[in-house]
C-alpha positions in Angstrom: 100.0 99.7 87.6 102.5 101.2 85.2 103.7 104.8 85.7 104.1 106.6 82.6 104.7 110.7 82.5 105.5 113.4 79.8 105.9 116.9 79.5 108.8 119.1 80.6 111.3 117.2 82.2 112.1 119.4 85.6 109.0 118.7 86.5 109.7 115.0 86.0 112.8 115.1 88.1 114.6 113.7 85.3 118.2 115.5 83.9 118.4 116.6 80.8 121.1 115.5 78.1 124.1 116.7 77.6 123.9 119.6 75.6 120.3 120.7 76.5 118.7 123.5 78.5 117.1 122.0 81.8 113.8 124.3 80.9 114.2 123.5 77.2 114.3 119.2 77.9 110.7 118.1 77.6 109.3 114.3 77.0 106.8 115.0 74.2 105.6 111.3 74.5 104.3 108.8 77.1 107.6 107.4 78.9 107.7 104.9 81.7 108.7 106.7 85.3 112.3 105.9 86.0 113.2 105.2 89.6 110.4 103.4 90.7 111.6 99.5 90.6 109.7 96.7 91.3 106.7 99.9 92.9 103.3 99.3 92.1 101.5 102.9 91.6 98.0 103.2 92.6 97.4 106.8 93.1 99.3 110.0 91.2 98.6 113.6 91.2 100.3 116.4 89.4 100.6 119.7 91.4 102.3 122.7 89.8 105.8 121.6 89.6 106.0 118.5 91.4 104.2 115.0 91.5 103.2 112.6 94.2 102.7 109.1 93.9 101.2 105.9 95.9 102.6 102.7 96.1 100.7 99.9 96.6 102.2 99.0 100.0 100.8 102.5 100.9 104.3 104.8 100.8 104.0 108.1 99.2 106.4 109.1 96.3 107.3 112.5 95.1 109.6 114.2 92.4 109.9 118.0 91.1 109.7 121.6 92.5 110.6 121.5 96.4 111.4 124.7 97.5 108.5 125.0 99.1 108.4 121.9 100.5 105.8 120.0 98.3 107.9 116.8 98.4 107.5 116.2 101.5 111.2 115.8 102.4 114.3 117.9 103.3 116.7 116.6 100.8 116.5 117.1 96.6 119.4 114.5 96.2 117.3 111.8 94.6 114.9 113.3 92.0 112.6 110.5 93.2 112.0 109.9 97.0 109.9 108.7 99.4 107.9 111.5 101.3 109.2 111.4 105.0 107.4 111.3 108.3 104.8 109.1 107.5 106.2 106.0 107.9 103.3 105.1 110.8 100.5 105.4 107.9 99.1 103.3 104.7 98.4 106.3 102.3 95.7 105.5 100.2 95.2 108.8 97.6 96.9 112.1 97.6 96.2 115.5 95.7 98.6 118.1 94.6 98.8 122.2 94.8 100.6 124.7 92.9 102.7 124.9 96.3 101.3 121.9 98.8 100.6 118.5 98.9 97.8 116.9 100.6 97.7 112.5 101.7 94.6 110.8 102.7 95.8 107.7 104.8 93.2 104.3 105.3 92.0 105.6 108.3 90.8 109.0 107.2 93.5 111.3 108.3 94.6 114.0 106.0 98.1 115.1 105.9 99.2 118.1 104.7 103.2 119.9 103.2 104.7 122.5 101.2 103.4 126.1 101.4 100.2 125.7 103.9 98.2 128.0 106.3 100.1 127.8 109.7 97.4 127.4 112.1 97.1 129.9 115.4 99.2 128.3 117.3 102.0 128.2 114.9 102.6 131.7 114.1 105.9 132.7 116.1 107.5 129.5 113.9 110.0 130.9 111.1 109.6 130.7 107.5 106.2 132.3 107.0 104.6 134.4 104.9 101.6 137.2 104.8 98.9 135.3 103.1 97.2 137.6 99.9 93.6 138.2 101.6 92.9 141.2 99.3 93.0 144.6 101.1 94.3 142.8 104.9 98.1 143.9 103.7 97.4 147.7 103.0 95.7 147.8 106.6 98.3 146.5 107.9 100.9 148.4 106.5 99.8 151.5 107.4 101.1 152.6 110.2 101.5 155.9 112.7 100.2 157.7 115.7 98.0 161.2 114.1 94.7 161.2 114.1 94.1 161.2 110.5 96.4 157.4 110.0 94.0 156.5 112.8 91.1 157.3 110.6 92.5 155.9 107.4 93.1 152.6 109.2 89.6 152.2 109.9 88.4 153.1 106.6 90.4 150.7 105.4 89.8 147.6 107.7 86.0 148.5 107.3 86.2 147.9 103.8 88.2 144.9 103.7 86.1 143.2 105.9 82.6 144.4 103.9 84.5 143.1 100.7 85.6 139.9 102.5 81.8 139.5 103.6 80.0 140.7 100.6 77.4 138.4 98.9 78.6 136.4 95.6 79.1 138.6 92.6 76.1 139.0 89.8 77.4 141.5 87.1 74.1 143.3 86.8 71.7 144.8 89.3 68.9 142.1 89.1 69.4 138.3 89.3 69.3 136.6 86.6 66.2 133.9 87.9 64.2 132.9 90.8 67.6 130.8 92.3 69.6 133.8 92.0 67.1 136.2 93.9 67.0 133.0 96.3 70.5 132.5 96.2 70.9 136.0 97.2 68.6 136.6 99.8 70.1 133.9 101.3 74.0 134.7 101.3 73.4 138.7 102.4 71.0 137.1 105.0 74.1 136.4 107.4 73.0 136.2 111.0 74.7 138.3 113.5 76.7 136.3 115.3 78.0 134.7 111.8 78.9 138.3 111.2 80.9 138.9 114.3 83.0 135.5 113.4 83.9 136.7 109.7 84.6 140.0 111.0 87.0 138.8 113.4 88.7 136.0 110.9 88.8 139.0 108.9 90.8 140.8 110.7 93.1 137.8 112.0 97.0 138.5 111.1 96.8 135.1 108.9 99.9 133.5 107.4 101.1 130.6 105.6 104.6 128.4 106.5 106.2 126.4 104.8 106.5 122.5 106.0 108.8 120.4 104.4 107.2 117.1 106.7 103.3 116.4 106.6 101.7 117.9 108.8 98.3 116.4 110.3 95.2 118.5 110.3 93.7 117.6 113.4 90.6 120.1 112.8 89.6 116.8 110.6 90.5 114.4 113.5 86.8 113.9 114.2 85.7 112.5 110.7 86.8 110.0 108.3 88.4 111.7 104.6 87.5 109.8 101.6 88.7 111.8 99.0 90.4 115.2 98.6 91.1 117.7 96.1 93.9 121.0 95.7 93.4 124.3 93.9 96.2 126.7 94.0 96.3 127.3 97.2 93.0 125.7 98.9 91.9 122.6 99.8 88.6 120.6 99.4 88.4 117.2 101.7 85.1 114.7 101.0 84.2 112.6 103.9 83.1 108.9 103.9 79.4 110.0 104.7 79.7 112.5 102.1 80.4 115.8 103.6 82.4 118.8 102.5 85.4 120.1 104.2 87.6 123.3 103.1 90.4 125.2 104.2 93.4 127.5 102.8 93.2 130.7 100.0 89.4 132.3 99.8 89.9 135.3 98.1 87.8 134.3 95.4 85.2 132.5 97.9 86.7 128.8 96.2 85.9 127.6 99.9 82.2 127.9 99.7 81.9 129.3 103.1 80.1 132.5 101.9 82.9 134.8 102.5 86.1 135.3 101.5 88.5 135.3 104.4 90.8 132.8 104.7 91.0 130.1 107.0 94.3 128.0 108.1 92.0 125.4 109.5 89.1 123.0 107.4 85.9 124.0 108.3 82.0 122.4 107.2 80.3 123.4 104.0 77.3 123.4 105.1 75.0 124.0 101.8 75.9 120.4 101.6 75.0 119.3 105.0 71.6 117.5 104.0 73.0 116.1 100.8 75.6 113.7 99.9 78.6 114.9 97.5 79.8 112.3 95.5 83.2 113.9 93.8 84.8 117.3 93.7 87.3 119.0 92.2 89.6 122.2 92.8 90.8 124.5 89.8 93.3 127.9 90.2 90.5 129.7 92.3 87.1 128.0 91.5 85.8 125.1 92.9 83.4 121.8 91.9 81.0 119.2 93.4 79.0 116.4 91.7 76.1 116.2 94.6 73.5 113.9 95.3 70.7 115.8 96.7 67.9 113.9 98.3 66.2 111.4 95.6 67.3 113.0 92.6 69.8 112.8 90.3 73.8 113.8 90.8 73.7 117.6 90.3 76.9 119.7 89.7 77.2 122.6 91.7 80.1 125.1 91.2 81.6 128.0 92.9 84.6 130.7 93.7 86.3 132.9 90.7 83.7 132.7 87.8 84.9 136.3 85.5 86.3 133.6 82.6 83.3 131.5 82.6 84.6 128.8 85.1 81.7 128.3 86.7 79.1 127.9 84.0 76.9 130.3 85.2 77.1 132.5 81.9 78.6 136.0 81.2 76.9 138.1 84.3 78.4 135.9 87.0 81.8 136.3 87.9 82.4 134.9 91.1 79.8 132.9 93.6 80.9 132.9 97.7 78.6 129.5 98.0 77.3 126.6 96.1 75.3 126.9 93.5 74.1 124.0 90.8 74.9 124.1 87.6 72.5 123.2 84.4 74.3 121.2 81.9 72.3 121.4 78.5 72.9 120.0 75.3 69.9 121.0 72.4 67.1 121.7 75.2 67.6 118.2 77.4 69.3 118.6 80.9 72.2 116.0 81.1 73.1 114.0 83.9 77.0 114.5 85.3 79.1 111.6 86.0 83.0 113.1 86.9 84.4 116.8 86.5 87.5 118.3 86.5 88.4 121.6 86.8 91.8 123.4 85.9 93.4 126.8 86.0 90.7 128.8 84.6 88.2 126.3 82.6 86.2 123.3 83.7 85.1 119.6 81.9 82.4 117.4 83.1 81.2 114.4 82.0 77.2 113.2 81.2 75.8 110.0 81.8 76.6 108.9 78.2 80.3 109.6 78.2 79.8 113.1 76.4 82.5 115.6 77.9 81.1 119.4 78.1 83.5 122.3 79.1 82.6 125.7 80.0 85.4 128.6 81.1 88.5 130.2 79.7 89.1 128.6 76.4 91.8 130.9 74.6 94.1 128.2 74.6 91.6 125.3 73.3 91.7 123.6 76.5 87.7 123.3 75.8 87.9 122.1 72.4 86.4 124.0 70.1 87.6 125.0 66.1 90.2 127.1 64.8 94.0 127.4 63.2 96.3 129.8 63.6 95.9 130.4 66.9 92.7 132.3 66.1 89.4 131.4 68.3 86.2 131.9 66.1 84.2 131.6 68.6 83.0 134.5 70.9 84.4 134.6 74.5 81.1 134.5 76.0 80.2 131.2 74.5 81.9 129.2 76.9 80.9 130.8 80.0 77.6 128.4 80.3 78.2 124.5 79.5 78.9 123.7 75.7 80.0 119.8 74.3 83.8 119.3 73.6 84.8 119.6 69.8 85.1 117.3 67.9 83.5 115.2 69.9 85.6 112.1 70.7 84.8 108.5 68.8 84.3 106.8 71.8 82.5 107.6 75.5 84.7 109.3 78.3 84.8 107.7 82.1 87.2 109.9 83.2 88.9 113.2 83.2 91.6 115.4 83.9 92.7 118.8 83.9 96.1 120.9 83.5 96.3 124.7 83.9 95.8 124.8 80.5 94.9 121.5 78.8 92.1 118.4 79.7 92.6 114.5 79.4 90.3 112.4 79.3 90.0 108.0 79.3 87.6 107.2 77.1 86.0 103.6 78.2 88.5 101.2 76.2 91.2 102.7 78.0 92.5 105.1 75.6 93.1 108.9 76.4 92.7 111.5 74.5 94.1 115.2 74.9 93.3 119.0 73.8 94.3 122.1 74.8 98.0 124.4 74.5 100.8 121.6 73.2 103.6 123.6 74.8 106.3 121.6 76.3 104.5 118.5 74.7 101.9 118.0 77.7 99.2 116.8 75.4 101.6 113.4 75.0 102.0 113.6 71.3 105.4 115.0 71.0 107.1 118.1 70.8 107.4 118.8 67.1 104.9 121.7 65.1 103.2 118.2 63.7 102.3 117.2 67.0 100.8 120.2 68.2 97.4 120.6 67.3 95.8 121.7 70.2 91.9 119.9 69.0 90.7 117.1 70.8 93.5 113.5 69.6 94.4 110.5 70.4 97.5 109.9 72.1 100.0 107.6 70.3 100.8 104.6 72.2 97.6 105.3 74.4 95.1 105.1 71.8 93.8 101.8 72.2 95.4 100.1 69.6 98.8 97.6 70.4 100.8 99.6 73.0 100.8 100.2 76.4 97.7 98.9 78.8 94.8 100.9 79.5 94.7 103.9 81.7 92.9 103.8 84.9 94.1 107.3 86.0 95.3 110.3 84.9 96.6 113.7 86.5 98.1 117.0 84.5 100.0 119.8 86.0 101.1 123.4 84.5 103.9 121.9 82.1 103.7 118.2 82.8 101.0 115.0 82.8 101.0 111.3 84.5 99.2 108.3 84.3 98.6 105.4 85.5 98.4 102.4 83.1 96.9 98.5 83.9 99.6 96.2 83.0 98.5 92.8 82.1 101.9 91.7 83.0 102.2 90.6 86.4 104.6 93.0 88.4 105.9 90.1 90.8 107.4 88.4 87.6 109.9 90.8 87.1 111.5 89.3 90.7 112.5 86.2 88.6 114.4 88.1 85.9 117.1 87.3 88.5 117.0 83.4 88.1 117.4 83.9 84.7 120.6 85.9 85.0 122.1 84.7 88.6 124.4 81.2 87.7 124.8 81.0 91.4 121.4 79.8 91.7 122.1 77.0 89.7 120.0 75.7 86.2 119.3 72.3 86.2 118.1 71.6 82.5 119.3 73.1 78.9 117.4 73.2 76.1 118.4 73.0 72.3 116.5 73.1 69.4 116.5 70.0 66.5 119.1 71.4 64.1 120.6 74.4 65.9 122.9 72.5 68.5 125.4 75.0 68.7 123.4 77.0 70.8 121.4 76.6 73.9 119.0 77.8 76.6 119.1 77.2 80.5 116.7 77.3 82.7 115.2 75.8 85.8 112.7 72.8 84.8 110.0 73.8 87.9 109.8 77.2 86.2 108.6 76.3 82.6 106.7 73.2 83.9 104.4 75.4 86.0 104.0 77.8 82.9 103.6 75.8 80.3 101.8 72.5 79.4 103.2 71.6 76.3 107.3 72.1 78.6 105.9 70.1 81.0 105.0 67.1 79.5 108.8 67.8 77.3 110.2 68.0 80.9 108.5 64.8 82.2 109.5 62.7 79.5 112.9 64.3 79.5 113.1 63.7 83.2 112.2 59.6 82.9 114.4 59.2 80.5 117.3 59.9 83.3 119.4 61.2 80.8 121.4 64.0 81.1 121.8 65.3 77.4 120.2 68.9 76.8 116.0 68.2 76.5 116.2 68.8 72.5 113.1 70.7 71.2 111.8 69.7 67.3 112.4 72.4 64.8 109.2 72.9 63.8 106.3 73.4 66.6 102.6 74.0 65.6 104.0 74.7 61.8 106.1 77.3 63.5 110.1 77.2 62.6 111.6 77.8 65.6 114.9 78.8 66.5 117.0 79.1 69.8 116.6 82.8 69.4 112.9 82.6 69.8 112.8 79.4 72.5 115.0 82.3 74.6 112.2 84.6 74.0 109.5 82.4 75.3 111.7 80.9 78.2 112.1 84.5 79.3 108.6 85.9 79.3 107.9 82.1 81.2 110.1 83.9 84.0 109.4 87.7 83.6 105.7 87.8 82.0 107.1 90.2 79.8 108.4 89.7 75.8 112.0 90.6 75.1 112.2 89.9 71.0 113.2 91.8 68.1 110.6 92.9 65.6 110.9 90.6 62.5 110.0 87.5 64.8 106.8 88.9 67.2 104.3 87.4 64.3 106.2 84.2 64.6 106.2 84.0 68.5 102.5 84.8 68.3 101.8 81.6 66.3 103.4 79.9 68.9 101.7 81.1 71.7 98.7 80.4 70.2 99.6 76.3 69.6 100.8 76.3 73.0 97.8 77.8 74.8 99.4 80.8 75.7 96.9 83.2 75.0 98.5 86.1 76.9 102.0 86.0 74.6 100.5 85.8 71.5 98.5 88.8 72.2 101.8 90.6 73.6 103.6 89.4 70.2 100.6 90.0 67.8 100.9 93.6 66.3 97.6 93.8 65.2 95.8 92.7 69.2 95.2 95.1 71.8 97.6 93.4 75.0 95.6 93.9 78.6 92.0 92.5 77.7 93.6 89.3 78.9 95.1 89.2 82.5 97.9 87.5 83.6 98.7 83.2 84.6 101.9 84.3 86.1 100.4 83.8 89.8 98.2 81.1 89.5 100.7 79.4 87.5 103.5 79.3 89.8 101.1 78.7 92.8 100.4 75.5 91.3 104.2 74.4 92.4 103.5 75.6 96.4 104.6 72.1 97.6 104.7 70.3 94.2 107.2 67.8 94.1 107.8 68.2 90.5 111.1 69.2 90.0 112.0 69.8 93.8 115.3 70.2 95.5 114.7 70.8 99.1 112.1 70.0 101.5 111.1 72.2 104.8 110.1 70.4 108.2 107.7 72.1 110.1 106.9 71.2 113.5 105.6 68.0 114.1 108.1 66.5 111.2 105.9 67.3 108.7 107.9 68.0 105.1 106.8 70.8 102.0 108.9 70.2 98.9 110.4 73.3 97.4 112.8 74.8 95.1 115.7 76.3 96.0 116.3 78.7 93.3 112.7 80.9 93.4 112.6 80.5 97.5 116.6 82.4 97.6 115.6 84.5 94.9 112.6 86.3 96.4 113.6 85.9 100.8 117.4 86.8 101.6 116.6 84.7 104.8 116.0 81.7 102.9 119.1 82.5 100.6 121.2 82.9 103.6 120.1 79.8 105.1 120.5 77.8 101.7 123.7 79.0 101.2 125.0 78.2 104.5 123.5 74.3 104.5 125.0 74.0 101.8 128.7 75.1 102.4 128.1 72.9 105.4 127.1 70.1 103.4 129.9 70.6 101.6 132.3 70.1 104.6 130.0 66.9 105.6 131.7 63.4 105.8 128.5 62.2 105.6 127.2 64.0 102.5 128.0 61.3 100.6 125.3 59.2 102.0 122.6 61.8 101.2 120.0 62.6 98.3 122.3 64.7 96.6 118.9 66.4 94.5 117.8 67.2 98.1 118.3 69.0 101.1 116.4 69.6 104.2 115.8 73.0 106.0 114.2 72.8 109.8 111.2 75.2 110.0 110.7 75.0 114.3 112.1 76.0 117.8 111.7 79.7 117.1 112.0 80.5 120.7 108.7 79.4 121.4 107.1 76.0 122.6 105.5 75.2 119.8 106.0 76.3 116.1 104.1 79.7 115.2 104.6 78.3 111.8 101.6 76.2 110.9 101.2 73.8 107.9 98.5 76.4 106.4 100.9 79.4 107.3 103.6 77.6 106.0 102.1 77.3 102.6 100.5 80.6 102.7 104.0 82.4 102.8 105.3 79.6 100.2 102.2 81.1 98.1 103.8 84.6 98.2 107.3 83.6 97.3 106.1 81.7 94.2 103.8 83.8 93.2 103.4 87.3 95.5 99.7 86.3 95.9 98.4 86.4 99.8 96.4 83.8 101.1 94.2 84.7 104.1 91.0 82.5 105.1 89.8 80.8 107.8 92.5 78.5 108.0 95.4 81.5 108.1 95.1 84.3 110.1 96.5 87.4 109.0 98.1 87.7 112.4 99.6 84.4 112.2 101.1 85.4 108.3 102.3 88.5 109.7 104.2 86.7 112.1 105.6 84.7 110.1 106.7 86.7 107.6 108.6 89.0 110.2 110.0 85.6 111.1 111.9 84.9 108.0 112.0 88.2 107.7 110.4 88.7 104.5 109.4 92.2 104.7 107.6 92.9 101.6 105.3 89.8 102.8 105.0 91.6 106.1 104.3 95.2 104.4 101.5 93.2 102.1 99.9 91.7 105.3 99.9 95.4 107.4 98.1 97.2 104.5 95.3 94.4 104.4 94.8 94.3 108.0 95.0 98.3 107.6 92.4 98.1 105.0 90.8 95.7 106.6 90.1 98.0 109.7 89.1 100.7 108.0 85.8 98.7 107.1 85.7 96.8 110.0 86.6 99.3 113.2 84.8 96.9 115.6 88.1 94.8 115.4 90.3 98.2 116.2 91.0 96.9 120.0 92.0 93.2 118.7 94.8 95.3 116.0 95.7 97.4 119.0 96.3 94.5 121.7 98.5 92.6 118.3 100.7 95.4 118.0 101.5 96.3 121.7 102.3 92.6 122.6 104.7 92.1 119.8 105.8 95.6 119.3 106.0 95.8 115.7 103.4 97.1 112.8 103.7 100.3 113.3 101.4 101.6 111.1 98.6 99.4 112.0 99.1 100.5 116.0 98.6 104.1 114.3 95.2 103.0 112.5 94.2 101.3 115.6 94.6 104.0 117.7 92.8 106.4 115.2 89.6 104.2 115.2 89.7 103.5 119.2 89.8 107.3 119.6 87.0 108.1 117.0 85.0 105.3 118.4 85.8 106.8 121.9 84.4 110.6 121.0 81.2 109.1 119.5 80.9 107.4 122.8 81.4 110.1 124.4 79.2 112.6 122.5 76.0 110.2 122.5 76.7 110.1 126.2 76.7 114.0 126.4 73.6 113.5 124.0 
């Protein structure tokens, strides 16, 4: 997926022009993230100042703030790196802090960086800091020998710790309904030895460090993390089976533990221990959960910092230690909530019928609502209980997002739409006074109409957004952008169009065959003819005047799946498309089509040539003597093995008396005698990795073992092949731990896959403690 980000560019990691204030340089609109390649992006989130990111061979990018370590590595030379220390794990999703970073890997395991509680053990290590528990510092401070510090102390510590263990806040004397009173009777009902734990976490000399590696949290080592989510400086970690995990800042009780001390290691939620949470969500101090509890339907429950309106819980509540559900109500009928999201101060959630409802702070419009000037009409305590978004948006929401102080939301077309304060051009629709109303919009470019693809995921920071956009182009293509540029590799046919000899396009005859019917038969009939004039193309096609210009155009989305042409001539190029059967370009040319409802031919186009010998200039014997046919130029172009070994073959041809008897369209490169009795490379193998060159698809059935590919691959040392193969088998695992011993035995023989020996190990010792506990049972 595409990677595109706006707002202030620090947080971007990207330098500002010459001329311009580093805090002044914003990117008011969606831009494409620079530094990222050939990456596919599967996973983002937006922290404070800094951003992580998830490739899709399971590496974890970051760029921005890192003084306190949130990019997970020592060095700020390149604005975008790789996060270090994880190179034995297939990340999967991540979450980002004001000041730490959290990574979920495919087995579960949760990694955390940046400014984090140190746990006990780690407290002599240098670089921490006091954490805020309200009221510990004072006691702590005080200090001296008299009688009367002594008793001063005590006061002190005895009232931090009845704060720290106090029941949830309810602004008036009475509750407000039966739950309340239930609610209540319940949290002040702590048992004694439940007492005596608080009491002593309370008084625990916590701290914070800060970790510029990831740091595992083994307190999670005995369950599997699905999803997590990061506050400003506490955690929230959902299981596979649905559980509720917290750990980090509790001064506000965002932890839901019924206190608020807080704790440097993740400990149950057990309000949620009989029910199954589906999603949560972290905000500056408050916390949310869509639960499924029993057989009814999802219910959002809400808790931590609630004086704003946060919670939903209207004007008397300011602050709840545990869970508590939350009515959403719209004209007397209870709604049903799909996703949430929660930011600094104010929370969104989404009903069953894509309506978005926001309840909290809402100063800054970040809920919607009317007004100009930067006045609010509305009375602050309107938003403290669920109200819908206005104006409501044309189309349903799916999904949602929330900055400190602005929302995003996809709306089901794939379009997003933003509200809330403009400043530093966060809401994607520039910078300029124009641009920033802060009322629910469209975003330009984003908004459905021609443009970029839809978004599948979005994440917002304090000054700064990112998304994650489905490209209908296929990302492998972009690999061939080098055949089209690299003479070395050799063109062997040149087109010209009927009329416009002057000029001409060259290209490699395999290439356009495989991706284009109408070429192909051209190429056929060009081929017979033995001939070796240029293959001259009429000047009208379809009714369509064509010109060498635009024949360059099409030859080069053929290689790249992308359109390179200049304004005036997309309706033109459309046409085209559209007599050729190219459905895909025409929609990428036609100003008036949405691109991305179609997806792309790239890969099953070019796997059509895997052994074709249409075109061929070079054949492969396996073992056995059996022959593939292949083509040189896409082979060296995507494997530097296979380009060395052309290369060289053919220099020695070169220097061959006997060349001059050979097929001088063809050479022949041994696949066999890898140090082994037999060939490890199969036929099916064989073609399987031929697949992936020509078209970065992987083939794994019954005939091709992913073992056997992975072998391969390291081989002919085609490392993106064997990185593609690790994450499926790591994937692959994960759902299917009865095979962890199998992974395991793999990697120790051959002593490589480093990250699937790590998964493997994780499941064998999960599997192991189970054993061990239903023994013990």
């Amino acid at each position: 997926m595409t990677c595109l980000v706006w707002g202030r560019g620090i947080e971007l990691g990207l330098e500002p022009p010459v001329g311009i204030e580093a805090k002044k340089f914003c990117i008011g609109q969606p831009k494409a993230m620079e530094g990222l390649g050939e990456e596919r992006i599967v996973d983002c989130a937006c922290g404070e100042s800094h951003t992580l990111l998830v490739t899709q061979d399971g590496d974890v990018v970051s760029f921005g703030r890192n003084r306190e370590g949130q990019l997970g590595r020592s060095s700020d030379s390149a604005p975008c790196g790789r996060v270090e220390g994880l190179e034995d794990e297939v990340c999967k999703s991540v979450a980002a802090g004001a000041f730490h970073s959290i990574v979920v890997t495919m087995s579960g395991r949760l990694y955390e960086f940046g400014l984090v509680a140190a746990e006990s053990s780690s407290h002599g290590e240098k670089e921490q800091e006091r954490t805020t528990t309200a009221g510990a510092a004072p006691a702590r401070e005080l200090r001296g020998n008299n009688r009367q510090d002594i008793v001063l102390r005590r006061i002190v510590r005895e009232s931090t710790e009845r704060w720290l263990l106090a029941s949830d806040i309810i602004h008036d004397d009475e509750p407000q309904n039966e739950e309340d009173a239930e609610l209540l009777s319940r949290t002040q009902a702590l048992t004694q030895e439940e007492a005596r734990a608080a009491v002593g976490i309370a008084r625990m000399d916590a701290r914070r460090t800060k970790l510029c590696r990831p740091r595992l949290a083994t307190s999670l080592n005995h369950v599997r993390i699905e999803t997590v989510a990061a506050g400003y400086g506490h955690t929230l970690a959902r299981t596979i089976d649905g559980q509720l995990y917290a750990s980090g800042y509790n001064d506000r009780g965002q932890l839901g533990l019924g206190h608020r001390c807080n704790i440097d290691i993740f400990q149950h939620v057990e309000t949620f221990a009989h029910s199954f949470v589906k999603q949560i969500a972290a905000g500056s101090q408050h916390s949310l959960a869509i639960v499924q509890v029993k057989n009814k339907s999802a219910i959002l429950f809400a808790w931590g910092q609630g004086s704003l309106g946060q919670l939903g819980l209207g004007r008397r509540v300011t602050g709840r230690l545990r869970p508590v559900p939350v009515t959403i109500s719209d004209n007397g009928n209870n709604k049903i909530p799909i996703t949430c999201a929660a930011g600094a101060n104010h929370s969104i959630v989404i009903d069953a019928h894509g309506k978005p409802y926001g309840f909290g702070h809402a100063e800054y419009f970040q809920l919607g609502g009317i007004g100009t000037g930067g006045n609010d009409f509305i009375h602050s305590d309107y938003y403290t209980v669920p109200r819908p978004v206005l104006p409501a948006p044309d189309r349903p929401l799916v999904a949602v997002c929330c900055g400190a102080n602005f929302s995003i939301a996809i709306a089901d077309n794939g379009s997003i739409i933003s509200w809330g304060w403009p400043q530093h051009g966060v809401l994607g629709r520039g910078t300029s006074f124009a641009a920033s109303t802060p009322t629910p919009h469209s975003v330009e470019g984003l908004d459905g109409s021609r443009g970029t693809p839809p978004v599948v995921k979005i994440s917002g920071g304090t000054r700064h957004a990112v998304c994650l956009a489905r490209d209908a182009r296929d990302p492998y293509a972009l690999r061939f952008r080098k055949l089209l540029t690299d003479a070395s590799l050799g063109f062997d046919l040149e087109i010209k169009v009927d009329g416009d000899e002057n000029s001409s396009v060259k290209a490699h005859a395999a290439v356009l065959a495989a991706r284009s019917r109408y070429l192909r038969g051209l190429i056929k009939h060009h081929i017979k003819s033995t001939t070796k004039e240029p293959l001259l193309l009429p000047a009208k096609i379809g009714g369509v005047a064509v010109s060498t210009a635009m024949i360059r155009a099409l030859v080069n989305y053929l290689y790249t799946d992308r359109v390179d042409a200049p304004p005036h001539r997309l309706r033109a190029l459309s046409k085209l498309g559209r007599y050729l059967c190219m459905d895909l370009f025409a929609d990428l040319c036609d100003p008036d089509v949405q691109p991305g409802s179609l997806d792309s031919t790239f890969a099953v186009d070019m796997a059509q040539l895997v052994a074709d010998p249409f075109a061929a200039d070079l054949r492969l014997r396996l073992y056995g003597g059996r022959e593939l046919c292949a083509h040189k130029a896409i082979i060296a172009t995507n494997s530097e093995y296979f380009d060395a070994l052309i290369h060289f073959e053919t220099h020695r041809n070169q220097h061959d008396e006997k060349t001059e008897q050979k097929d001088e369209h063809h050479h022949t490169l041994e696949l066999l005698d890898w140090g082994a009795p037999e060939s490890l490379i199969t036929l099916p193998v064989a073609l399987a990795v031929l697949k992936f060159l020509y078209s970065g698809a992987i083939l794994v059935d019954n005939d091709v073992s992913p073992f056997d590919l992975i072998m391969a691959a390291d081989l002919l040392r085609i490392q993106p092949l064997v990185l593609a193969c690790e994450r499926f088998l790591v994937e692959f695992l994960a759902n299917n731990p009865d095979h962890a011993q199998n992974c395991f035995d793999f990697t120790d023989r051959f002593d490589f896959c480093s990250r699937l020996r790590r998964a493997a190990i994780d499941v064998l010792s999960t599997t192991k403690e189970e054993s061990t506990m239903e023994y013990k049972n």
